[in-house]
N, C-alpha and C positions, 0 to 999 in steps of 0.2 A: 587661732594664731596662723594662719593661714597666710595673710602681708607678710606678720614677720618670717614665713619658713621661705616666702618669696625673696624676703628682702638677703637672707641669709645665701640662698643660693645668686645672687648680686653680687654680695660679696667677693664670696670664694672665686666668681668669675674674675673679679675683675684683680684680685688677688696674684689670680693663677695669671693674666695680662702683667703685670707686675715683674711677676718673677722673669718672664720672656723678655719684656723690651729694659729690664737691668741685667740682665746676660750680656745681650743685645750691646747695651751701651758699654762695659767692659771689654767686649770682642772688638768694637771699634775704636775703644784705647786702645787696646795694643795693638792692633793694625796700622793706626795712625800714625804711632812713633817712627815703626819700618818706613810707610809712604813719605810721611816728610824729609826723614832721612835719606831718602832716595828720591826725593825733588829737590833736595837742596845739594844733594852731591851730582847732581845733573848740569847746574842751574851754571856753574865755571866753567864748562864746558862750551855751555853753548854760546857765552860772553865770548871766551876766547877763538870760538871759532867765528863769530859774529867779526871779532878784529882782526882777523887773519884774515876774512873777507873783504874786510873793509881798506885793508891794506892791500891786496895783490889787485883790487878794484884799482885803486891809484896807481902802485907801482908799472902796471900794464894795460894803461886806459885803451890804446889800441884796440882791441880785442872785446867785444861787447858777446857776452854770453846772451840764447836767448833768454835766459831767467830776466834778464835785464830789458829787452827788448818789450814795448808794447805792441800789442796789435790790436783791432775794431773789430773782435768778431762779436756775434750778436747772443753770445753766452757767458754764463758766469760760474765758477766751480766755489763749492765751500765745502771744509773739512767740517764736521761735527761733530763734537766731543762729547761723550754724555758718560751716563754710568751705566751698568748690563743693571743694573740692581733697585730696587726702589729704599722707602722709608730712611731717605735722608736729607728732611725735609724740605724746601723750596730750589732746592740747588739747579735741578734739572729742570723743573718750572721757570726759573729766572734767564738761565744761557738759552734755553730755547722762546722766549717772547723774545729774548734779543736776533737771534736768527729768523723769528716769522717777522720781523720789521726789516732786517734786511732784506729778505723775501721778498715782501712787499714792494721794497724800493726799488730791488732789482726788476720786478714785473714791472712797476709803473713807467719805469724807462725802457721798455721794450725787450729785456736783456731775460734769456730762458735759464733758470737754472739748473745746475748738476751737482750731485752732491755726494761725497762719500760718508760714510756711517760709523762712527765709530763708539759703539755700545748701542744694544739694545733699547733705551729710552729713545734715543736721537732716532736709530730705526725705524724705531714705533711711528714719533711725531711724524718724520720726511716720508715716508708713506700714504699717512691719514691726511696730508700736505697735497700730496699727489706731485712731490718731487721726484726728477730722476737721480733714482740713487743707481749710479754707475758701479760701485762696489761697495763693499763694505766690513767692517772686520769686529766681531763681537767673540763675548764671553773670553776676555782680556785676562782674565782672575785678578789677582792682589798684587802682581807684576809685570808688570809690562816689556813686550819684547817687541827689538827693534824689526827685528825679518820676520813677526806677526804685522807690524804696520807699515814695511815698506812698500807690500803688493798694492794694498789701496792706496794708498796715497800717490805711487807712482802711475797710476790710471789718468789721473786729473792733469800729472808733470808733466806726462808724454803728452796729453790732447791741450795745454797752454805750449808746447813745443810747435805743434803741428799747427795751433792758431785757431782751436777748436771753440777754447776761452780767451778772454782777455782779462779774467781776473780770477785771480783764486785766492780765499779768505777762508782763514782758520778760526773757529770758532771753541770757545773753550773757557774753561771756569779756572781762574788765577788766583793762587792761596795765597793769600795776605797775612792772616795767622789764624789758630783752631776756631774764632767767633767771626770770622770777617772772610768770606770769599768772593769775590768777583768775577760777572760774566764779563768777559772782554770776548769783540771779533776784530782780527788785526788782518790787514793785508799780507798773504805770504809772497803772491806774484803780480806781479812784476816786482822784483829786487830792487826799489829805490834806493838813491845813495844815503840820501840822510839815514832809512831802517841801519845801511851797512854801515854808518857812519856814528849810529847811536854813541858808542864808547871810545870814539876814536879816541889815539895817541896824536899827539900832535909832535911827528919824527918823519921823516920822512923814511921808506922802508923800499928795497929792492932784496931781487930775490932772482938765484939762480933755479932755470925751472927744466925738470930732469921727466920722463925724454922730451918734454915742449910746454910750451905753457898753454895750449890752446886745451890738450890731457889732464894737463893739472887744475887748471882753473872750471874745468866742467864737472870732475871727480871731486872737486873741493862743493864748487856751491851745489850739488846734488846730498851730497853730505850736510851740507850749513843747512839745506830744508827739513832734510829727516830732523836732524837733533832738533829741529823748532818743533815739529810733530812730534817727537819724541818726550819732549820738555813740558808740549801742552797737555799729552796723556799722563803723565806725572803728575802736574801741578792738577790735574780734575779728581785724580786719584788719592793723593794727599785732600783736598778739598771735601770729596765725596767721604772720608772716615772720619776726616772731624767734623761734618753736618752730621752724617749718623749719630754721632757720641750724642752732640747736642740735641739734637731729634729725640734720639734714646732716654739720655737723663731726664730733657723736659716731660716725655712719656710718663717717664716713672713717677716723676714728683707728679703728675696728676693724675693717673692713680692713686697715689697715697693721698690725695684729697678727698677724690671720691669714696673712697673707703672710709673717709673721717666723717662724710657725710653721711652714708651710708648705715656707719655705724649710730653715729647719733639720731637717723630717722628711725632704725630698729631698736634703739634703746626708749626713744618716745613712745613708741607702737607698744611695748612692752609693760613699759608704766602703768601705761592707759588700760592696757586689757586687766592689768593685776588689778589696778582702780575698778576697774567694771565690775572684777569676779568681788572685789571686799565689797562695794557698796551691794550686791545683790545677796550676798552672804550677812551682813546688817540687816538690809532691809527684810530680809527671811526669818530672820532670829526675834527684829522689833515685830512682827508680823503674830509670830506665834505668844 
């Protein structure tokens, strides 16, 4: 019996696989609930800051922030969202082919890119890329904090200030709901009207600006980009616990298959040998 003491140690392995990736998928339900709950209580925020923007843009057209301003320099910046973590199945695969296509498109137009990192996977890939990663900010944990990401990210703001780039794209995985997540890369800079104009009110809006408007409107849209960064760490992170869960549970249930195969290959193997020992027990008895 030797198969079957194989087949037996098979098992218990994959058994003991079992128990781990339904832990696994539990810990990423309840983590999930928190992450959504804190991407969706994010998510009015950054609407309303989006039309606040969108309004003081009109109320004070005069006054053009560089956010707004294009320039032709011969570089490109992109934010990269990823997770520090693996085994949540295609997620992090998926936003980043979308970023090695941007990549691409930006090399094929002559344009060098810079990149900041945010998580370990993203790291890894822009690395093995041989992208310049200008800074970067990992091991994020299960909540995200805003003056953990505002040093990196403010790397790339100051060098489209100074006209280092001429474009900077956020790159990042958009929660649609616990089975559906989406890689999206959105343009952050340059500030076009229509992005500020997304949810416009149709009012016209003025505004007394305290000590100037030239303070307030630079302080405002430096703020409108963080919560966009802010909002896309969120929605990767809601994203990234409900792939795990489903990563997780799909694990388990095959497991539980292999173990049914498993088990039915060692109960064949078993028959068989019992068959073997009766027939040579017979054929011993008819003998004598």
């Amino acid at each position: 019996m030797a198969a079957g003491k194989e087949i037996r140690g098979k098992i218990k392995s994959v058994e003991n696989t079992k128990k781990i990736t339904k832990a696994m998928e539990m810990v990423a339900a309840s983590k999930m609930r928190k992450a959504q709950e804190r991407m969706r209580a994010a998510r009015p925020y950054s609407e309303k800051i989006r039309q606040v923007a969108a309004n003081l843009g009109k109320a004070h057209p005069e006054y053009v922030h560089p956010f707004m301003e294009i320039n032709h320099s011969k570089s490109a910046g992109f934010i990269v969202v990823t997770t520090d973590k693996g085994l949540c199945g295609g997620l992090n695969t998926n936003v980043l082919r979308l970023v090695a296509q941007k990549l691409r498109e930006a090399q094929a137009q002559g344009v060098a890119p810079a990149a900041v990192a945010i998580g370990n996977k993203g790291l890894g890939f822009l690395n093995r890329s041989g992208v310049n990663v200008v800074s970067q900010a990992t091991q994020l944990g299960d909540t995200p904090h805003l003056e953990s990401l505002i040093g990196p990210v403010k790397v790339l703001l100051d060098a489209y200030v100074n006209g280092e780039v001429n474009a900077v794209y956020l790159c990042f995985t958009r929660f649609i709901n616990t089975m559906k997540q989406e890689p999206v890369v959105e343009q952050l800079l340059p500030l076009s009207a229509e992005r500020l104009q997304t949810n416009e009110v149709h009012s016209n809006w003025d505004y007394i600006y305290e000590p100037d408007a030239h303070t307030v409107i630079d302080d405002l849209l430096v703020r409108y980009v963080e919560a966009l960064v802010y909002q896309a760490v969120a929605e990767s992170m809601a994203s990234e616990q409900s792939a795990r869960m489903v990563a997780m549970k799909s694990a388990t249930d095959n497991a539980g298959n292999v173990i049914n195969e498993l088990k039915l290959v060692y109960n064949k193997t078993r028959q068989a040998a019992i068959t073997k020992e009766l027939s040579e027990i017979v054929a011993g008895a008819a003998a004598v």
